[in-house]
C-alpha positions as CSV (number, residue, x, y, z in Angstrom):
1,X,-12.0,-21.8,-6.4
2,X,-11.6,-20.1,-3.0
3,X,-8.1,-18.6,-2.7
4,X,-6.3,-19.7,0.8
5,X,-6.2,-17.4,3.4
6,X,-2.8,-16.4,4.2
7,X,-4.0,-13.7,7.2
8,X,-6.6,-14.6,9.4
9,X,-7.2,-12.4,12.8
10,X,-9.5,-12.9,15.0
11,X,-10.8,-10.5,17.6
12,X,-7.0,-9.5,17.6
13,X,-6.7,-6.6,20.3
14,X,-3.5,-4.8,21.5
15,X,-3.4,-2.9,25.0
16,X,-1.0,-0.9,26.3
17,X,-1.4,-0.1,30.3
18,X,-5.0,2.0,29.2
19,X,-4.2,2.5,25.7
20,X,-5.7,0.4,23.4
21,X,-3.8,0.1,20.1
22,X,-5.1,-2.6,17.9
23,X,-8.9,-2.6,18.8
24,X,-10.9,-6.4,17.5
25,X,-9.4,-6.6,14.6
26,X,-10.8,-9.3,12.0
27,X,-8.6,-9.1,9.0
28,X,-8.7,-11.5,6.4
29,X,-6.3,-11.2,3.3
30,X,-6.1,-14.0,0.9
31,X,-2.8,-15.5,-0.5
32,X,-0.8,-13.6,-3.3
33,X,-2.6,-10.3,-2.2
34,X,-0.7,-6.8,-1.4
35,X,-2.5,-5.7,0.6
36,X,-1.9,-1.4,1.6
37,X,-2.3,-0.6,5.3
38,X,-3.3,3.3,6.2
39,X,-3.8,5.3,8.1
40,X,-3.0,8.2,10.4
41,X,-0.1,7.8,12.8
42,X,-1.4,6.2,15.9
43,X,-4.2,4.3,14.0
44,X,-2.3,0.5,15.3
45,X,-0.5,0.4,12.1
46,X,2.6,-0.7,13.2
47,X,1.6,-2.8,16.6
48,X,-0.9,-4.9,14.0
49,X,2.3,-5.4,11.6
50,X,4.7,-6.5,14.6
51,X,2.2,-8.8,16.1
52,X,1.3,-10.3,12.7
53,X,5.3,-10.8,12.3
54,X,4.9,-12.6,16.4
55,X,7.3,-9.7,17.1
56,X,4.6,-8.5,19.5
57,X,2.1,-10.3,21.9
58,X,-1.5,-9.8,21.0
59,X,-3.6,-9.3,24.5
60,X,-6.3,-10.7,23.2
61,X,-7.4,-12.4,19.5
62,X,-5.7,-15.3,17.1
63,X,-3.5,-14.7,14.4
64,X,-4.0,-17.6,12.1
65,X,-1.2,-17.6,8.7
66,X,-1.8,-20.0,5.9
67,X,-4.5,-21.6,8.2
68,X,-2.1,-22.5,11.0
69,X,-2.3,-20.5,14.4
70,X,0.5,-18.2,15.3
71,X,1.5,-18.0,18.6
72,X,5.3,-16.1,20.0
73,X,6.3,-19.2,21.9
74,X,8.2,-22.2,20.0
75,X,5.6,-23.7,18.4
76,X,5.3,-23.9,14.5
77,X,8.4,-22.5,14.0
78,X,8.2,-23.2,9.7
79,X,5.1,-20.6,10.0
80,X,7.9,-18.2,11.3
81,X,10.6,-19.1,9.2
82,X,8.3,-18.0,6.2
83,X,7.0,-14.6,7.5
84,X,9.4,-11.4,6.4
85,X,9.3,-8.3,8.5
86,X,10.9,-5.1,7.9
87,X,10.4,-2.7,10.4
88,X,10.3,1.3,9.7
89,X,13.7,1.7,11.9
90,X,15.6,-1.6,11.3
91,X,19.4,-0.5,11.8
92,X,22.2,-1.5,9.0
93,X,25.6,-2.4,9.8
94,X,27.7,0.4,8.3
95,X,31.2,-1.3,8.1
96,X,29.5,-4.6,6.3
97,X,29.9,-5.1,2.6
98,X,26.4,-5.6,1.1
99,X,27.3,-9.3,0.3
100,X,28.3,-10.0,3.4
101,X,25.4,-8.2,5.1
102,X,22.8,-10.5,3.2
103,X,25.3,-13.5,3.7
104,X,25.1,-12.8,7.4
105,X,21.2,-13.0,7.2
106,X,21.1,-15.8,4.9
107,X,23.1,-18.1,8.0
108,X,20.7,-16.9,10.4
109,X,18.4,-18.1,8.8
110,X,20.5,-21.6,8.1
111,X,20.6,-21.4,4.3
112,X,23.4,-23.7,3.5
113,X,26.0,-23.6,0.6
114,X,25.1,-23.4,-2.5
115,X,21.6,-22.4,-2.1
116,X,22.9,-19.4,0.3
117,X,25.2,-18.0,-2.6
118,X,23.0,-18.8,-5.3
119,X,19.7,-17.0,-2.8
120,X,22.2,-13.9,-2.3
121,X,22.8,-13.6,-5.9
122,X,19.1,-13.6,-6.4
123,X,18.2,-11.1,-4.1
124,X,20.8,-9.0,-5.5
125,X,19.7,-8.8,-8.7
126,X,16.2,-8.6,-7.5
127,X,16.8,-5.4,-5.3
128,X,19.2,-4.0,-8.0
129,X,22.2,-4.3,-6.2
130,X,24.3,-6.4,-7.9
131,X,27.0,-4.3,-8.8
132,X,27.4,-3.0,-5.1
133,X,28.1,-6.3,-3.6
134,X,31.3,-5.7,-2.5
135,X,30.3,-1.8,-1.2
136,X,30.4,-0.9,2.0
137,X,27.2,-0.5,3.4
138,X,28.3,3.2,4.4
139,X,29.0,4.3,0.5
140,X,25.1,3.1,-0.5
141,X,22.6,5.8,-1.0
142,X,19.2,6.0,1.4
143,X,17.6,4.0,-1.6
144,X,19.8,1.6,-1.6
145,X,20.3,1.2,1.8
146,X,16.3,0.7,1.7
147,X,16.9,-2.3,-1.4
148,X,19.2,-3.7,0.8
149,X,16.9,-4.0,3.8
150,X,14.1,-5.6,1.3
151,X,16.8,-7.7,0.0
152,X,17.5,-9.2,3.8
153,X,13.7,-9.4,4.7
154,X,13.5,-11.8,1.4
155,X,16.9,-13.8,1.8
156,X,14.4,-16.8,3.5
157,X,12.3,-16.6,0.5
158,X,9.2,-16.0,2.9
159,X,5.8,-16.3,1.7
160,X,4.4,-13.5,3.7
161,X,6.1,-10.3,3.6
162,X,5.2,-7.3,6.4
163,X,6.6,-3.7,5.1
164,X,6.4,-0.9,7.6
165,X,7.0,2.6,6.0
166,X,8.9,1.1,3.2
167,X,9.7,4.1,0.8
168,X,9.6,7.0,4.0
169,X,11.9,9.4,3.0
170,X,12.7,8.2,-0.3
171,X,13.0,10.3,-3.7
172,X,10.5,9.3,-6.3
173,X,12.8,7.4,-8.6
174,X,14.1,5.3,-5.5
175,X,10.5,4.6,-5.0
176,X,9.6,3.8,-7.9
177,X,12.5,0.9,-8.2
178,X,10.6,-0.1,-4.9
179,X,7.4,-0.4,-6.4
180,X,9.2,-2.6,-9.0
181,X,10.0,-5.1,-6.6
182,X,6.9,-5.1,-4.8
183,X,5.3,-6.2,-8.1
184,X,7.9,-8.8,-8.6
185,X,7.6,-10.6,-5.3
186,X,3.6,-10.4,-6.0
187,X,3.8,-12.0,-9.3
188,X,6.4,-14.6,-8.0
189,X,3.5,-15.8,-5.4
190,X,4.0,-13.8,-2.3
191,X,1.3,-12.4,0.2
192,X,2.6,-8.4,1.2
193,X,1.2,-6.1,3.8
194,X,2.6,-2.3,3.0
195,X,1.9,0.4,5.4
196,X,2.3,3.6,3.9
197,X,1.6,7.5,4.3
198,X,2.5,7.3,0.3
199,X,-1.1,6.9,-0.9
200,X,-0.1,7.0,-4.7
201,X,1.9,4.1,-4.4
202,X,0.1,2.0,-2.1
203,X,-2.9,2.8,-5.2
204,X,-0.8,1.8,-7.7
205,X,0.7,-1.0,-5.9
206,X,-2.4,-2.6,-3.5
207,X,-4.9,-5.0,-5.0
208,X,-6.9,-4.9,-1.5
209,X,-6.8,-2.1,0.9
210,X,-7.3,-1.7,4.9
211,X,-7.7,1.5,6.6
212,X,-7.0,2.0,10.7
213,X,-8.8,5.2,12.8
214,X,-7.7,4.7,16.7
215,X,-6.8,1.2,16.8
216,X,-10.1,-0.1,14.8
217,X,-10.3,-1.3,10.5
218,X,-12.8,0.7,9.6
219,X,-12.5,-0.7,5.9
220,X,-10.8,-3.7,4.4
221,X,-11.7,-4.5,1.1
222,X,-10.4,-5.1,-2.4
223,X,-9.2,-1.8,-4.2
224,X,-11.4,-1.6,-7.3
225,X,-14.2,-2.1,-4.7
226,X,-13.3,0.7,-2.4
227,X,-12.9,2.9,-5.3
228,X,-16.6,1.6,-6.6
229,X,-18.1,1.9,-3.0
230,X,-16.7,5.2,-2.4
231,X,-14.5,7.6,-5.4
232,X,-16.9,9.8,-7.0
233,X,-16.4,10.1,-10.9
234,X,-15.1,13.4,-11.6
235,X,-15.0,15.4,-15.0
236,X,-12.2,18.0,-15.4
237,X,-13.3,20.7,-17.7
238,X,-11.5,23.7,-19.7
239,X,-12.7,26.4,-21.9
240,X,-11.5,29.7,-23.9
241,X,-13.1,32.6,-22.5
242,X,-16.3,32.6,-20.3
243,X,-16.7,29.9,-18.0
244,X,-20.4,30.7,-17.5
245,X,-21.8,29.9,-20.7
246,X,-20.0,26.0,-19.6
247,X,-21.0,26.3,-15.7
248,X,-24.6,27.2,-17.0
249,X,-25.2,24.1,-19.0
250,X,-23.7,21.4,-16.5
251,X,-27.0,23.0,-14.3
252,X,-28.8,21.8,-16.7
253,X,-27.4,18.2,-17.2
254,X,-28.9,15.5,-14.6
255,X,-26.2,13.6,-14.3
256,X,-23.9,16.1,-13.0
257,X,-24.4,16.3,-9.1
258,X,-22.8,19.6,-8.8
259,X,-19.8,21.4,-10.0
260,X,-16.8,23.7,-8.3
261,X,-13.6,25.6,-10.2
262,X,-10.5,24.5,-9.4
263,X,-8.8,27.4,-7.3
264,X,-6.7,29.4,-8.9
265,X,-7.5,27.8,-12.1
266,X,-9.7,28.2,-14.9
267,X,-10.9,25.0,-15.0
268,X,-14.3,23.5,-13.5
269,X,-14.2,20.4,-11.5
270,X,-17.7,18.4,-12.2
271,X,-18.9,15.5,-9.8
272,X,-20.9,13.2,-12.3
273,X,-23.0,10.4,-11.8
274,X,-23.6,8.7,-15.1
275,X,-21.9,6.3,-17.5
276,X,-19.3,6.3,-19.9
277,X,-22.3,6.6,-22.3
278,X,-24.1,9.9,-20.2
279,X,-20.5,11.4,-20.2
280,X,-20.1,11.3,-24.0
281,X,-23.6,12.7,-24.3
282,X,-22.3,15.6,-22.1
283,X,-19.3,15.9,-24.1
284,X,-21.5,16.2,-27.2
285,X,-24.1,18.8,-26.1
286,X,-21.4,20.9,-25.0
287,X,-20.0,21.1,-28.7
288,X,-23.2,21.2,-30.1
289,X,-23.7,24.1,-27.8
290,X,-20.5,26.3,-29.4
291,X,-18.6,25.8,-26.0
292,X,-15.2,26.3,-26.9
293,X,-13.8,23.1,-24.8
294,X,-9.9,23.1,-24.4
295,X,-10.2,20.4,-21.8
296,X,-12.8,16.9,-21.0
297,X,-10.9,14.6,-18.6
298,X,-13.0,11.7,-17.4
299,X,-11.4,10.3,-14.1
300,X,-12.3,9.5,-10.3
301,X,-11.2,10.6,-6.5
302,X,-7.8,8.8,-5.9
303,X,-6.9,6.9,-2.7
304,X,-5.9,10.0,-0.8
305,X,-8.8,11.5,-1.5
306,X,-11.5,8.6,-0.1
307,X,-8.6,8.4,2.9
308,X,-9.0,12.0,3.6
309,X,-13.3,11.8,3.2
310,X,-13.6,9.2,5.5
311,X,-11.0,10.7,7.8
312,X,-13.6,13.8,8.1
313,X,-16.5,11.4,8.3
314,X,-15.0,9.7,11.7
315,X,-14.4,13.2,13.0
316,X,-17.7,14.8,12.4
């Protein structure tokens, strides 16, 4: 069965005076997707985010969520009501408690008593927070301060969620408790779009991926398809003593496309081109062959690295 589509663009373009930022976009994400967002800054990432949250007026194009059209005027206002936006530079309000932050949020949004106590005390324990509720917002680390913000995006209990430089700035343990949610809210049903400049965790976190070069998506597809389409398998090699009696046999081997060493390293970086199967064959020459092997590490280019490819591919 066909999952529903919960983003739908069409033609969506964004001008500004002669600047184009958001250049004919057609997006399509289907629901319960998170979906990563990258790019360099000044790709669109952040006018595509705003007008998907109707914070922004497209100049041309349809935005279509959950199959319904979304325009910035009054109509449809349950479509809006279950988007979630957080912006990259969405202020706090220093001299709230944290309960009484969310509490604020939660009546904008006209949750009434008991579901607003019972939805705070949800979030709470959802963004780990629950023993700050009565902090001032001022006493919370830049971590928290970042839970917190999640935590008021989610307060509606919206089913799509737009994150915009969501873990800038932040340490790797307060990202990784951000990563934790993420993958919460994704099991728990909800559609997420993450832009990022932290590739690592958009690749751990993103089931579909959609890259931006100067307003255009030059690729949208799911993960494990970019990484099919375009990571190169990689072998990581080590040995005692002379590397050339190692280097000399990978020559030799068909499958390997060509080889490098790491700078600064001993170790010889292999692009390879066969199975699991032609990699154990590898392995198993080479030790037949008396090569002292310290290291064999099977792996592939990571996210950064296709990002970083492709980047050079639009330039040249």
């Amino acid at each position: 069965m066909t999952k529903e589509l919960a983003i739908d663009t069409r033609g969506l373009t964004k001008q500004f005076d002669r600047h184009i930022a958001v250049n004919e976009i057609d997006l399509q994400i289907a629901a319960g997707e998170v979906c990563g967002l990258i790019g360099p800054n000044g790709a669109g990432k952040t006018t595509l985010l705003r007008m998907l949250a109707a914070a922004e007026e497209p100049t041309t194009g349809e935005i279509y969520i959950n199959g319904k059209r979304l325009l910035r005027d009054r109509s449809n206002p349950i479509i809006k009501e279950r988007i979630g936006f957080l912006p990259d530079d969405f202020p706090l309000y220093d001299d709230l408690t944290v309960w009484d932050y969310l509490d604020y949020f939660g009546r904008l949004y006209n949750l009434r008593q008991p579901r607003r106590r019972e939805r705070i005390y949800a979030v709470l324990e959802l963004v780990q927070l629950i023993n700050k509720r009565n902090s001032l917002i001022s006493t919370l680390s830049r971590g928290m301060k970042q839970r917190l913000s999640l935590g008021r995006t989610i307060i509606h209990e919206p089913l799509l969620l737009l994150l915009d430089e969501p873990v800038s700035g932040l340490d790797p343990i307060a990202r990784s408790h951000f990563r934790e949610i993420i993958k919460a809210l994704q099991e728990a049903g909800m559609t997420v779009i993450i832009s990022s400049h932290v590739l690592s965790d958009l690749a751990e976190l993103c089931t579909w991926v959609g890259i931006m070069e100067f307003g255009y998506l030059v690729e949208s597809a799911p993960l494990q398809e970019l990484y099919k389409r375009l990571s190169k398998q990689l072998i990581f090699m080590s040995v005692l003593g002379n590397i050339e009696a190692l280097t000399s046999k990978l020559n030799n081997f068909p499958c390997i496309e060509s080889w490098e060493i790491v700078p600064e390293t001993d170790r010889v970086c292999a692009h390879f081109s066969g199975s699991r199967k032609d990699a154990a064959i590898l392995l198993r020459k080479l030790v037949a062959a008396n090569i002292p092997l310290t290291e064999f590490h099977c792996t592939q280019e990571d996210l950064e690295t296709i990002f970083l490819k492709m980047g050079h591919q639009q330039a040249s």
